[in-house]
VOGU-3710 file (C-alpha; in Angstrom, 3 decimals, decimal comma):
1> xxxxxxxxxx> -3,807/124,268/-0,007  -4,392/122,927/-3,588  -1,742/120,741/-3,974  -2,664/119,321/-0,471  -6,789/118,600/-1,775  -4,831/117,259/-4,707  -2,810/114,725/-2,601  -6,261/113,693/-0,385  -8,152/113,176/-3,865  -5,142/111,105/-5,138
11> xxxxxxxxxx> -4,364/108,981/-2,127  -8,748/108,406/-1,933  -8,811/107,675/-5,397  -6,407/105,118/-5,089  -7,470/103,950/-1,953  -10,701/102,556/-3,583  -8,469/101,233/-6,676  -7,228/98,892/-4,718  -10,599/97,901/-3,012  -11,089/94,292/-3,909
21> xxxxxxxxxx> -14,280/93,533/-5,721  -16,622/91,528/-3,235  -18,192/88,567/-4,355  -21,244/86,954/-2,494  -20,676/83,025/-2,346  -23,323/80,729/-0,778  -21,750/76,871/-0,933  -23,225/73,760/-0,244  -20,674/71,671/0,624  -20,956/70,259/4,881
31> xxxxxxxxxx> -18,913/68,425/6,480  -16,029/66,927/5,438  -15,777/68,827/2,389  -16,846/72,165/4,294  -12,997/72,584/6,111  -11,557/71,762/2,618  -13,530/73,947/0,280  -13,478/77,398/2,848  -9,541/76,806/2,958  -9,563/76,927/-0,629
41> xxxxxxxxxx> -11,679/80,044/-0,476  -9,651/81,993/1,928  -6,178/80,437/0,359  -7,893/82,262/-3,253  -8,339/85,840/-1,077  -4,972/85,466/0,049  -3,142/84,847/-3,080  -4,878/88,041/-5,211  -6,226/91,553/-4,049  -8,967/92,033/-7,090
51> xxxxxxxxxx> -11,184/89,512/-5,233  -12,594/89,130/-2,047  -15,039/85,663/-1,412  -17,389/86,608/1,160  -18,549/82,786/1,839  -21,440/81,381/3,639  -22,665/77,677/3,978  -26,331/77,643/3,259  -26,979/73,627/3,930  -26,961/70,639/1,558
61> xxxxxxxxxx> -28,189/70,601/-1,869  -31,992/70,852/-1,459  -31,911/73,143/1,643  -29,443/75,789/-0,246  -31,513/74,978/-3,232  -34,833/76,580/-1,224  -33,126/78,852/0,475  -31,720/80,668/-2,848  -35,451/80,812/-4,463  -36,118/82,585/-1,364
71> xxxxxxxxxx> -33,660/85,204/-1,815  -34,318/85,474/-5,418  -37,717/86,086/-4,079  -37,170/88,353/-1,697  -33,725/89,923/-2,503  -30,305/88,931/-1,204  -29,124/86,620/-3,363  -25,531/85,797/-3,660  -23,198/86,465/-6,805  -22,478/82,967/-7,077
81> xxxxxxxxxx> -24,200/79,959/-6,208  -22,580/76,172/-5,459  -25,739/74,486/-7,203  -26,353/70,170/-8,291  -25,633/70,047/-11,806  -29,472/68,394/-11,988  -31,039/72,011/-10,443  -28,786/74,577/-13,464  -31,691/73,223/-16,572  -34,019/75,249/-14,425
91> xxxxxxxxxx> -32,043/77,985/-13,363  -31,076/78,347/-16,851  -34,628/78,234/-17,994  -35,699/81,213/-15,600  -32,949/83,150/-16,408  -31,451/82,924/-13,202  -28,292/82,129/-14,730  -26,001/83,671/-16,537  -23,321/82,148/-19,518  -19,420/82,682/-18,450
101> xxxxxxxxxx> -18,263/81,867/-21,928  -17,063/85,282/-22,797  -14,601/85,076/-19,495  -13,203/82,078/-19,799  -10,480/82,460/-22,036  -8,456/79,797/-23,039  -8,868/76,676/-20,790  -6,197/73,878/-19,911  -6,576/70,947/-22,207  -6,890/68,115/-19,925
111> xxxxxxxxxx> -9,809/68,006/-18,365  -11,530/64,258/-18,366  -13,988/64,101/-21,072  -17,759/65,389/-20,839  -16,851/66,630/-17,449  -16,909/70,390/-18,258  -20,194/69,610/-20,763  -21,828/68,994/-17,002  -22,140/72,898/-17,321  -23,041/73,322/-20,727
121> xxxxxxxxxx> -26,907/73,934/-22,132  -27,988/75,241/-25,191  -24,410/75,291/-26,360  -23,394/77,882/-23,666  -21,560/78,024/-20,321  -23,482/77,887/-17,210  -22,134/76,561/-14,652  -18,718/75,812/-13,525  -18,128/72,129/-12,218  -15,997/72,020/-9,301
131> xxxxxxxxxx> -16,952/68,594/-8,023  -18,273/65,508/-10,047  -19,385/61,764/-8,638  -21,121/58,680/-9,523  -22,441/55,734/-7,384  -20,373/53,095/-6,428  -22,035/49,196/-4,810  -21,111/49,386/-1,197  -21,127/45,998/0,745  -20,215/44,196/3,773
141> xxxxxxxxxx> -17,047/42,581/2,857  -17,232/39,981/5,897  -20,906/38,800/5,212  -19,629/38,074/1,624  -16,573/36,210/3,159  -18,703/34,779/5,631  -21,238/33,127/2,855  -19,040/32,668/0,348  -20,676/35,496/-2,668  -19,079/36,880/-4,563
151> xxxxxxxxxx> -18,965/40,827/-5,786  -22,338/40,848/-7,969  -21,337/41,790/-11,526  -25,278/41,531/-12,958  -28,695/42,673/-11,043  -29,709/38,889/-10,983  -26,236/38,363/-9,210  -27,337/40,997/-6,554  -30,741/39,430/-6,104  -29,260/36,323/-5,164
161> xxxxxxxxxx> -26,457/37,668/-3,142  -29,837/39,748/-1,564  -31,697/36,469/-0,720  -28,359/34,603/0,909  -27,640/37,578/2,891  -31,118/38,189/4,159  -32,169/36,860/7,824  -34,805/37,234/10,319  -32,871/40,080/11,610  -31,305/42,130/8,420
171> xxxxxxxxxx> -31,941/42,354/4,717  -29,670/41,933/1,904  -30,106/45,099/0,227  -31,392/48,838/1,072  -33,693/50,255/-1,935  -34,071/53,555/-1,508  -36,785/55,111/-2,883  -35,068/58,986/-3,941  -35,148/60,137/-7,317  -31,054/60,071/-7,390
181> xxxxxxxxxx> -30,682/56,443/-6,328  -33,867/54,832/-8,728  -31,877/56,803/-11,486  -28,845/55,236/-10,758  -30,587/51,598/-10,903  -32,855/52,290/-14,300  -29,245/53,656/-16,249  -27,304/50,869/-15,070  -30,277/49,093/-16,761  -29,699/50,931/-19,953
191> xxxxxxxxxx> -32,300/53,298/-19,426  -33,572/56,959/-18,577  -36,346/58,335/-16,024  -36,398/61,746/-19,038  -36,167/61,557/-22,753  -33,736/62,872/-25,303  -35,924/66,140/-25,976  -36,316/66,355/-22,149  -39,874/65,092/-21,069  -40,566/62,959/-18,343
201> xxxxxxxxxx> -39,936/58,678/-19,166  -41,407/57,127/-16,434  -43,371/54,504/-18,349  -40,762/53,114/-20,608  -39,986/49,891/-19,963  -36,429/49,930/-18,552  -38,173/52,170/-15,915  -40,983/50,295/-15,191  -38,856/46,758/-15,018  -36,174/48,891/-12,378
211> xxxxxxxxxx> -38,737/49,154/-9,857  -40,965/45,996/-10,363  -36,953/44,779/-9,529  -36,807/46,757/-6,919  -40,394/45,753/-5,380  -39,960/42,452/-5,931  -37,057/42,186/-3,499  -39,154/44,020/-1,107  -41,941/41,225/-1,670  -39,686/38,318/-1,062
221> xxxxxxxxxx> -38,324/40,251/2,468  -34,604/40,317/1,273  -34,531/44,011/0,863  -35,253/47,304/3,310  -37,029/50,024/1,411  -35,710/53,766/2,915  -37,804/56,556/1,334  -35,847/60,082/1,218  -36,588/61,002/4,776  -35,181/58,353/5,798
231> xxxxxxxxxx> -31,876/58,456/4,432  -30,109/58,532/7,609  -31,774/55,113/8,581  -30,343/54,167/5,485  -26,975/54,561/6,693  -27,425/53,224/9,779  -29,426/50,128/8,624  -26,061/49,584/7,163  -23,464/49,930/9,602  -25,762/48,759/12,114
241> xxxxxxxxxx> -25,036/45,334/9,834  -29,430/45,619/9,805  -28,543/45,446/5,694  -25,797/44,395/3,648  -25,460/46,158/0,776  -26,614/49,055/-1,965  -25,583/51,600/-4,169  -24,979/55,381/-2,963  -22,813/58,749/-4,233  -18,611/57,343/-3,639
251> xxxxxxxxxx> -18,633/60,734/-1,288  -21,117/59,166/1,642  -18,427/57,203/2,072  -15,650/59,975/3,640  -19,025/61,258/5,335  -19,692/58,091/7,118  -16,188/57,754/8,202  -15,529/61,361/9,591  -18,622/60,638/12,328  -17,684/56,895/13,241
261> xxxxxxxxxx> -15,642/54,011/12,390  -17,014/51,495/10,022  -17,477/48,421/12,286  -16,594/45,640/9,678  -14,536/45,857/6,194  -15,925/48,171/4,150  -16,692/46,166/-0,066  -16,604/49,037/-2,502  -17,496/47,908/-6,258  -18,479/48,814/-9,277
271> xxxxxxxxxx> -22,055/49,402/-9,700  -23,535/46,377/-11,642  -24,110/47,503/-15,587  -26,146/45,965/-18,479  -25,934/46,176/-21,741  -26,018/49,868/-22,866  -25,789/50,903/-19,076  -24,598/54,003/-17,675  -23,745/55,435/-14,203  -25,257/58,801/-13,569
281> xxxxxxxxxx> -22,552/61,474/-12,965  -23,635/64,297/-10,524  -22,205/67,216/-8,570  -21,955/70,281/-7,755  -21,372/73,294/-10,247  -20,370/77,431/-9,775  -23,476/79,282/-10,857  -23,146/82,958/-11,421  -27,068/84,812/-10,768  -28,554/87,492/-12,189
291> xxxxxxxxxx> -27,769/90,896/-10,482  -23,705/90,274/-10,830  -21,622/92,741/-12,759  -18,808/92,228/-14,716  -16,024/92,370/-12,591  -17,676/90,064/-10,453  -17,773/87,452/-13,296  -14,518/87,697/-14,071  -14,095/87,292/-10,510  -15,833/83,987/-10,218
301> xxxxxxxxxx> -13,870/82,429/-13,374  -11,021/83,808/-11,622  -11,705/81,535/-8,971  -12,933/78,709/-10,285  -9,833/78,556/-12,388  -8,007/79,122/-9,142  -10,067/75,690/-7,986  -8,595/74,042/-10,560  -5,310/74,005/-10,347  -4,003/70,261/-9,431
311> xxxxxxxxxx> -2,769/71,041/-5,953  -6,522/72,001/-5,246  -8,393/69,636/-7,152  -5,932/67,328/-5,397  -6,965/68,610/-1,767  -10,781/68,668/-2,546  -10,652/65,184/-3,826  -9,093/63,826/-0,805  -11,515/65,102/1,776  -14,994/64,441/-0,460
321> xxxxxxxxxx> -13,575/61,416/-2,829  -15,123/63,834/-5,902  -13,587/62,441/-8,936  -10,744/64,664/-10,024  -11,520/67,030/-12,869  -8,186/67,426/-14,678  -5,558/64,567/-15,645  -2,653/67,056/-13,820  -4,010/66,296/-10,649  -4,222/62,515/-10,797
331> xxxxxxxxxx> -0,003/62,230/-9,940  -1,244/64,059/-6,903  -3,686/61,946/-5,325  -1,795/58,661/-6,278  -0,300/58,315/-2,815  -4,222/58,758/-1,575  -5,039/56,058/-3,833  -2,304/53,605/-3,293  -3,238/54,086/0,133  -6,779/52,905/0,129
341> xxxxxxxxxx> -6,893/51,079/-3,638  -11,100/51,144/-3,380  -10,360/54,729/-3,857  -10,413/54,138/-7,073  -13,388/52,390/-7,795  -15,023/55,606/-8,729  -12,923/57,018/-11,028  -12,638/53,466/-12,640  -16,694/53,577/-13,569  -15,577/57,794/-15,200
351> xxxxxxxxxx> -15,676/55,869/-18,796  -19,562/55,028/-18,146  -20,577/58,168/-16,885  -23,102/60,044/-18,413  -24,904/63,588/-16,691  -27,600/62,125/-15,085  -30,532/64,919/-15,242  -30,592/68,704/-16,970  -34,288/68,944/-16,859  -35,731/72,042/-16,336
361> xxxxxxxxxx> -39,031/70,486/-15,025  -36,860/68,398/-12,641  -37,124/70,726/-9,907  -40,981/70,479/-10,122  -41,733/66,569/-10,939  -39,226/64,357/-9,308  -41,419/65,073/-6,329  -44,401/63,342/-8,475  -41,634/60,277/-9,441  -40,441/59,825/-5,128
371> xxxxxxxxxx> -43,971/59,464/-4,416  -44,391/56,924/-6,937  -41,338/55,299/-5,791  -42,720/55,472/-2,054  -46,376/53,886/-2,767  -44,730/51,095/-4,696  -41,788/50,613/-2,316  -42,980/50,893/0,751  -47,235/50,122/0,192  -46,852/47,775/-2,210
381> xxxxxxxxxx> -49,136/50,038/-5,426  -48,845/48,482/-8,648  -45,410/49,438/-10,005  -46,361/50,309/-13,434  -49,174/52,166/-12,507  -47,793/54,711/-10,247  -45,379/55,686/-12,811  -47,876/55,837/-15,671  -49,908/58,245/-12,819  -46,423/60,256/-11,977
391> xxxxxxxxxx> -45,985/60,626/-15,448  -49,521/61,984/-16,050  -48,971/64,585/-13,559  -45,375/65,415/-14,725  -46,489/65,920/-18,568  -49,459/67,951/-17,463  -47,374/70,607/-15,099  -44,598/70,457/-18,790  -47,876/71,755/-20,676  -48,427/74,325/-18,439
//
């Protein structure tokens, strides 16, 4: 009878040894990234038995964004969170995050320079980057034909191309007026919406001259201003051939594609730089939460590193156009690219990338910054005092 309750004990006992430990993963990545990123989920369960993924999509950045303060509010919060790199300063600052360093180990040595810093803050490791992009110019290659312009190298160049371009019908250019996309125009400028020591810069005058550029095309009619809201109208504004041309993430352009052919040939450039400019590199990032035990980080680096092997890196690039995080991957994707050379217009620009926000306040003030953007934009408020009354409101919610 012993040695039977003996045998039971031993056979339970190892029984929940082998019990994979479950790890809670809420993603952000939709469609057509969404098929991609689950098969590499469920390809990582199969491969190992420590780890199980329990996956769920929660919506696009902001939406999974609000939807994870509400669990940390409420309880139910995954292990692991697919966060923008722009939204881990704050997590970080209310210790919502927690550093990995300890479980990395020793890390392959060709990953493309400052993409892993993407994770980095106060010298530790936050969050994982499994997905980086910048902007690229998108344009309608036949209305350039048509009219004879050339690919706009300068901001003056794309003001004129604007005014050729525009007609009673369509503009020349889409400025939109969301934080990510007046970012993208003030560094190609040479200059920064936040400061070195992280306050908001929404006076200085790089910023200030971006959108007096940006209103003054609006002025002159040769340019359709698209608040956030309206980001689909955006889109369609542009296929619709209702506008000609402006800058957006390199992975809208897989998006677009997957839901309806582009009715004319697609121009896909570099984004126009100035001295000193930059293009703002973005993306999402693993964040491990608060509440997760050990084994479960180790089971998150476990599959991030998984993520990161070439022949995954190599899939997720293909189906979002995310720049590829490690140099033993690029031999992979040079069939995609030889396929479709404007493929690599993105990873062309990865020499001028620089993170484009770590903020903590971000999370808070960029709302005060879009409504600047809007009034200007689309009601025609004095450019450079909006932003001197956004950043009022944005240094007194930083003293708080």
């Amino acid at each position: 009878m012993r040695r039977a309750l003996f045998a039971v004990l031993a056979l339970m006992g190892l029984a929940l040894a082998q019990k994979p430990v479950e790890i809670t993963f809420w993603h952000t990545a939709g469609p057509p990234g969404q098929e991609a990123l689950e098969s590499i989920l469920d390809d990582f369960n199969a491969s190992q038995k420590e780890y199980k993924i329990n996956y769920k999509y929660v919506g696009d950045y902001r939406e999974g964004g609000l939807k994870l303060l509400a669990a940390l509010r409420s309880g139910g919060a995954p292990n692991v969170f697919h966060a923008e790199i722009s939204f881990l300063g704050r997590m970080v600052q209310d210790g919502i995050a927690l550093p990995l360093d300890e479980y990395l180990g020793t890390l392959p040595n060709d990953f493309y320079p400052g993409f892993l810093q993407t994770g980095r803050l106060a010298g530790k490791t936050y969050g994982l980057p499994i997905g980086l992009s910048v902007p690229v110019f998108f344009y309608n290659a036949d209305q350039f034909a048509a009219r004879g312009i050339a690919v706009p190298k300068t901001w003056a160049e794309v003001a004129a191309a604007a005014q050729k371009l525009t007609t009673r019908a369509a503009k020349g250019y889409i400025a939109s007026s969301d934080i990510y996309s007046f970012n993208a125009v003030v560094m190609a400028q040479g200059g920064n919406i936040v400061t070195k020591d992280g306050k908001p810069n929404f006076t200085d005058p790089k910023v200030v001259a971006s959108l007096q550029y940006l209103q003054d095309l609006v002025r002159k009619g040769a340019a359709q201003s698209r608040n956030i809201a309206e980001a689909q109208f955006s889109v369609a504004d542009f296929l619709r051939t209702k506008a000609f041309m402006g800058i957006a993430p390199i992975t809208i352009w897989p998006l677009i594609e997957s839901r309806a052919p582009i009715p004319f040939k697609l121009g896909v450039a570099a984004v126009p730089l100035e001295p000193g400019g930059k293009v703002p590199l973005a993306g999402g990032t693993l964040v491990a939460l608060k509440g997760t035990n050990e084994a479960q980080l180790k089971g998150i680096v476990a599959l991030w590193k998984f993520m990161m092997e070439p022949a995954n890196i190599a899939k997720w690039t293909k189906a979002t156009y995310y720049l590829p995080m490690r140099r033993s991957a690029q031999p992979l994707l040079e069939d995609f690219y030889k396929a479709d050379p404007r493929r690599r217009v993105a990873f062309g620009q990865a020499e001028n990338a620089d993170v484009w926000i770590q903020d903590p306040g971000f999370t808070v003030w960029y709302s005060y910054l879009e409504d600047a953007l809007e009034r200007a934009l689309k009601g025609g408020a004095d450019a450079k005092a909006v932003l001197e009354e956004a950043q009022r409101r944005a240094l007194s919610v930083d003293k708080k």
